[in-house]
matplotlib code that plots the C-alpha trace (Angstrom):
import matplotlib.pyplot as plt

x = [14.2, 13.4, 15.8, 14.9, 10.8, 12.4, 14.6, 11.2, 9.0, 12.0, 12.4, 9.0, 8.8, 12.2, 11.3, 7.4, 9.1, 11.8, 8.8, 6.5, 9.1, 11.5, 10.9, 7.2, 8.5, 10.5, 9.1, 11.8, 10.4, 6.6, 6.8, 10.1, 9.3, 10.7, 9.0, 11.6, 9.4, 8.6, 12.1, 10.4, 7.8, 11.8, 13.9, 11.1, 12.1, 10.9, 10.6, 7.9, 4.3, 2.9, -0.8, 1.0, 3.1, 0.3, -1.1, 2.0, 2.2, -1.1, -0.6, 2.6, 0.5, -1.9, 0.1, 1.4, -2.1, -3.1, 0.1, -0.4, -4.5, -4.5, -7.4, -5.9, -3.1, -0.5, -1.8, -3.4, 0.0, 1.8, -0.5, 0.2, 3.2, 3.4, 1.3, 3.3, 6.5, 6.8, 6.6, 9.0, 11.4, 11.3, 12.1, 14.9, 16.4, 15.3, 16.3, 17.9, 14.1, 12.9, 14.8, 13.9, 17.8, 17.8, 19.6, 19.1, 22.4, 24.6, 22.8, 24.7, 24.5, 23.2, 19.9, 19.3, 19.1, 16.9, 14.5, 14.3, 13.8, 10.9, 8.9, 9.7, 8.3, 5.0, 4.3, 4.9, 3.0, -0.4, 0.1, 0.2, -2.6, -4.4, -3.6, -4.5, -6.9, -7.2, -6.1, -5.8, -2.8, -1.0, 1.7, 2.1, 1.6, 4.7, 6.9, 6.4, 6.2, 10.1, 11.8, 10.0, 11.4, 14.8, 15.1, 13.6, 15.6, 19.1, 18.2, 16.7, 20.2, 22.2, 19.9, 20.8, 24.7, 25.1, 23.4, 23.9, 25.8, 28.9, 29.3, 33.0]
y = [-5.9, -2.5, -0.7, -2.3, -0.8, 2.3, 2.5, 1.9, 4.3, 7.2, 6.0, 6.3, 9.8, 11.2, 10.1, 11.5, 14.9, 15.0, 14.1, 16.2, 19.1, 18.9, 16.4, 17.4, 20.8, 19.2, 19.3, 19.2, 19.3, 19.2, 15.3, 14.2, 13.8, 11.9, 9.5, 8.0, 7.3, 4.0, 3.0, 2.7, -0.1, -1.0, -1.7, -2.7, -5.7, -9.1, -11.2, -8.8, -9.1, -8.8, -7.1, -4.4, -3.9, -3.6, -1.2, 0.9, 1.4, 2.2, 4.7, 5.9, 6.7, 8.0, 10.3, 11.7, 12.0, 14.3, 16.5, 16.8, 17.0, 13.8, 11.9, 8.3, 7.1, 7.2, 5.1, 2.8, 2.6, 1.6, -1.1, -2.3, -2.6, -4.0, -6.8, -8.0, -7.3, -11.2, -12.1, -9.7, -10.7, -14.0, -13.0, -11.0, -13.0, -16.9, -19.0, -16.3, -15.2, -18.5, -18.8, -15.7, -14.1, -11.1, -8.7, -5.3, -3.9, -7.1, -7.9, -7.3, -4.2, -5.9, -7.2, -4.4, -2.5, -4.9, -5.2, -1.2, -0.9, -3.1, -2.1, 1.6, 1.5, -0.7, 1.9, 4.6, 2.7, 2.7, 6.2, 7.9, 5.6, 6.4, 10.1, 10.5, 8.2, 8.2, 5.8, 8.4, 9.5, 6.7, 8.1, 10.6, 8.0, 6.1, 9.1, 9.8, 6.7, 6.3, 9.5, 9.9, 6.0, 6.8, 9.8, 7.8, 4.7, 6.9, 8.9, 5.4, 3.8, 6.4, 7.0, 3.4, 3.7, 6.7, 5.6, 1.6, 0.0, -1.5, -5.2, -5.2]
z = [15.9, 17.6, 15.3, 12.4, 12.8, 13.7, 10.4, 9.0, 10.1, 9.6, 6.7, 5.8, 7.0, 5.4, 2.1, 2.5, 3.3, 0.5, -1.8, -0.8, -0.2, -2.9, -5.6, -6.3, -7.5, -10.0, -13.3, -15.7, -19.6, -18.5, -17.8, -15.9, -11.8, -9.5, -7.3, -4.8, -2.1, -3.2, -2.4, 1.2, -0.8, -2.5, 0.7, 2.7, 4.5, 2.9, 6.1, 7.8, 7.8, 4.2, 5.3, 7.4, 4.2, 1.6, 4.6, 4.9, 1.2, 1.0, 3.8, 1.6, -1.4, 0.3, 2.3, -1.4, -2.6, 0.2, -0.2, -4.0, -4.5, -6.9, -5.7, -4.7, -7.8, -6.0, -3.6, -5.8, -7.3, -3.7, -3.4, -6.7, -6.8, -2.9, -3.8, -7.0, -5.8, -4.0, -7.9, -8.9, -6.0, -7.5, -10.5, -10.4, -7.2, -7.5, -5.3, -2.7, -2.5, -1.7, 1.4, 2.0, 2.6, 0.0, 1.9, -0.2, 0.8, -0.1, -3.9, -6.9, -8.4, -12.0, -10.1, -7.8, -11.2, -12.3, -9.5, -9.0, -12.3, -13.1, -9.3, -10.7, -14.3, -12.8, -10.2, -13.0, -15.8, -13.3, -11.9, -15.3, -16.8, -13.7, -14.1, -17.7, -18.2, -21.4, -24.3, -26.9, -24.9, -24.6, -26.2, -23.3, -20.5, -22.2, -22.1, -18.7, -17.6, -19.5, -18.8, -14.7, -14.6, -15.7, -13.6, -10.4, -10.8, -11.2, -8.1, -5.9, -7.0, -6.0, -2.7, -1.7, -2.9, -0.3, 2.6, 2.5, 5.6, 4.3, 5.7, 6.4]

ax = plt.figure().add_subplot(projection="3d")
ax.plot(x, y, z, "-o")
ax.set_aspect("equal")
plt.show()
């Protein structure tokens, strides 16, 4: 149990700092960033306390906001997507969800798509709404939503591909 909260909480840190310290200086085409510290709201374990996890994505966001100046989306994002993802779990993973033994590391690779995709483009959707806010650009709130989504779910995948545990 001990290393499992500590997995978390560096976790949580490592992916703040490679956020905040690389990944934010990314900019590719004016509207392509990636946001892979929400794999820490991704992998976060589904058995734990659900307050302490809409509080520690919270705390996620709002540990972005203060790096990058953007007045609270990113954490209103977080929460978002913390507090829908039992729904999405359900979703993608059914039955497994209900008995509550998704193990992250053990899924197959079609649904782990699936369910990193669909937290990634509903964090993205709000942050850029939230960030523009303005209809008139909807257009441009799609296309970053698309392109950042594509760009974040390619580097989460590949995140959790290099560093998963192999149960052998």
């Amino acid at each position: 149990m001990n290393s499992i909260v500590s997995s978390n909480i560096a976790r949580f840190i490592v992916l703040i700092l490679i956020q905040v310290i690389v990944l934010n200086n990314i900019n590719f085409l004016g509207y392509i960033n990636p946001y892979i510290y929400i794999l820490f709201i991704i992998l976060y374990p589904i058995k734990n306390n659900r307050l302490l996890f809409i509080f520690l994505s919270f705390l996620l966001g709002l540990t972005i906001d203060l790096f990058l100046d953007s007045g609270g989306v990113n954490a209103a994002a977080c929460v978002s997507i913390a507090y829908i993802r039992p729904v999405i779990l359900k979703f993608v993973f059914g039955i497994i969800y209900d008995h509550q033994t998704v193990k992250f590391n053990t899924i197959e690779f079609g649904q782990r798509i699936t369910y990193f995709s669909i937290i990634v483009l509903i964090h993205h959707l709000i942050l850029f709404s939230l960030e523009v806010f303005n209809t008139s650009q909807i257009l441009l709130i799609l296309k970053k939503t698309l392109f950042s989504s594509i760009f974040t779910i390619i580097l989460c995948i590949l995140i959790t591909i290099l560093f998963s545990r192999k149960n052998k």
